[in-house]
C-alpha positions in Angstrom: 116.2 90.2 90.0 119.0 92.4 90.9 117.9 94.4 94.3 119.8 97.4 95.0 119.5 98.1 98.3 119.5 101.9 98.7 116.3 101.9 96.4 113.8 100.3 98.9 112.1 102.5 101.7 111.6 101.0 104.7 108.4 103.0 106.5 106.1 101.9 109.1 102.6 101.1 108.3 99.5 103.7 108.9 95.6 102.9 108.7 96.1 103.9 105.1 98.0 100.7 104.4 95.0 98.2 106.0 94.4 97.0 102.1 97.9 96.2 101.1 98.3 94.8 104.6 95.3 92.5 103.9 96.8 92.3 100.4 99.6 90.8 101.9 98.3 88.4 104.9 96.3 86.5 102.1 99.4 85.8 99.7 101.1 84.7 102.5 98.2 82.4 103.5 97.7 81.5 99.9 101.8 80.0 99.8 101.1 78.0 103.1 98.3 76.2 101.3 96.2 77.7 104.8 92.5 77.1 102.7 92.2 76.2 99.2 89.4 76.3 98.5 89.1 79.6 99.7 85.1 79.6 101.4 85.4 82.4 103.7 87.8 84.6 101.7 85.8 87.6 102.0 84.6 87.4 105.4 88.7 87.0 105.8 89.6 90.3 104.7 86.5 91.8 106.8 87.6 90.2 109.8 91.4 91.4 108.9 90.5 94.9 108.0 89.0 95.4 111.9 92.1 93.9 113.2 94.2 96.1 111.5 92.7 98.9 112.4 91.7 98.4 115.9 95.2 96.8 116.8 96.9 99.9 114.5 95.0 102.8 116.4 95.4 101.3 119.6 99.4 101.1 119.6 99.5 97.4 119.9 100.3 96.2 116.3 103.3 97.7 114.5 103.9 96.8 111.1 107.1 97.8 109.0 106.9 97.9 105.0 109.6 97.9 102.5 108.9 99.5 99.5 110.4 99.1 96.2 109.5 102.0 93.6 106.9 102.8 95.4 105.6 99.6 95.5 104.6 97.3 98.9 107.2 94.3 98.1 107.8 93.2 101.7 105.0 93.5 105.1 106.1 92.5 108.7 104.3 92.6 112.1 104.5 92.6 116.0 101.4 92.5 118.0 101.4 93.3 122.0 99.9 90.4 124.4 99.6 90.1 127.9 99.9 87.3 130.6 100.4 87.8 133.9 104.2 88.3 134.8 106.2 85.8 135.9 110.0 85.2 136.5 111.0 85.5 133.0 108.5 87.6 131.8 108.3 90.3 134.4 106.0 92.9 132.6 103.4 90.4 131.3 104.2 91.6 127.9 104.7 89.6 124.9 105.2 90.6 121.1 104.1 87.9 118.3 105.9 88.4 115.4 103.4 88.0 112.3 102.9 88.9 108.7 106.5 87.9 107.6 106.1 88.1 103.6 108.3 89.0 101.0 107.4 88.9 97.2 109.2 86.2 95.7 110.9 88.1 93.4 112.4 89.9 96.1 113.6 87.4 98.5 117.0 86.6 99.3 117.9 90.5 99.6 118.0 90.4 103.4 114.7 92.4 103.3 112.9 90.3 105.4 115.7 89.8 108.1 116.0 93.9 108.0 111.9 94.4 108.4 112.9 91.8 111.7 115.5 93.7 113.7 112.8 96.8 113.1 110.1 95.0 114.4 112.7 93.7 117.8 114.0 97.5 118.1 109.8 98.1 118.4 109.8 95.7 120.7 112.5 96.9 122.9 110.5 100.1 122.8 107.4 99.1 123.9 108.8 96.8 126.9 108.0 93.5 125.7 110.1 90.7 127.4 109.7 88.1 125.1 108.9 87.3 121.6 107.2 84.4 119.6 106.6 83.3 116.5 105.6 80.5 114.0 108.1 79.8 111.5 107.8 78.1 108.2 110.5 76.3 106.8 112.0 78.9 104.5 111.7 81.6 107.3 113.5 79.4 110.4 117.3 79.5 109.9 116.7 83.9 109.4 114.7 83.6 113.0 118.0 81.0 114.4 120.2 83.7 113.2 118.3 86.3 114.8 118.4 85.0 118.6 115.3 82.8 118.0 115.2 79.4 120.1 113.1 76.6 119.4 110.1 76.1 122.2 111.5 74.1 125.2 107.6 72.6 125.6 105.5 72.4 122.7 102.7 74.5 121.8 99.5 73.1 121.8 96.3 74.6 119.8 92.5 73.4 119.9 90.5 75.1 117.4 87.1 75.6 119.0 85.4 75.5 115.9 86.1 71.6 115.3 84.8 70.4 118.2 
């Protein structure tokens, strides 16, 4: 498909886009293979839709949208955390950059790397000192491009729920 670029809108996201938002989270877990079989889909979008909304009316999630005749095609997100300052990170503010997801037919139209520099603009806004992220495979050499460097100490995760 043939993209031309001064047809998409780029628009930030409002309470009113919580479904498409939700829409869009589960496609993208859905392509990662996150749970096939799918057994707590609809507590998912329950638990997503009170995310969304709590971390949209409080100021601490911004998400940009591209839209394509009038149509969702691309979501992005940055959500505000804190940790107590420290040398590099003097106001205890980080941004996680989440919901990166493009529809496939639209990829490779510099959307996604467009919906990023919005989201570090945001970021600049709000006064976070650094940013983080999880990259997949597809997504990493945008993120390189972008300033992104890979984690000097690895991060390490224990899922409460397994143990």
């Amino acid at each position: 498909m043939i993209v031309d670029k001064n047809t998409l809108v780029f628009r930030k996201a409002t309470v009113d886009d919580i479904p498409e938002l939700i829409k869009f989270k589960i496609m993208l877990l859905d392509e990662l293979g996150e749970d096939k079989n799918k057994n707590n889909l609809e507590q998912l979008k329950i638990e997503l839709e009170k995310f969304f909304r709590e971390y949209l009316e409080k100021n601490e999630f911004v998400s940009w949208l591209a839209e394509f005749d009038g149509e969702i095609v691309a979501t992005s997100g940055l959500i505000l955390w804190r940790i107590a300052p420290r040398y590099d990170c003097l106001h205890g503010k980080y941004g996680y950059i989440l919901n990166m997801y493009t529809v496939p037919e639209f990829r490779k139209h510099g959307i996604s790397t467009r919906l990023l520099k919005m989201l570090i603009e945001e970021a600049k806004k709000m006064n976070i000192d650094i940013l983080n992220l999880h990259a997949t495979k597809d997504g990493i050499g945008m993120y390189l491009r972008a300033g992104f460097k890979p984690p000097i100490d690895p991060e390490l995760e224990l899922n409460l729920d397994s143990i």
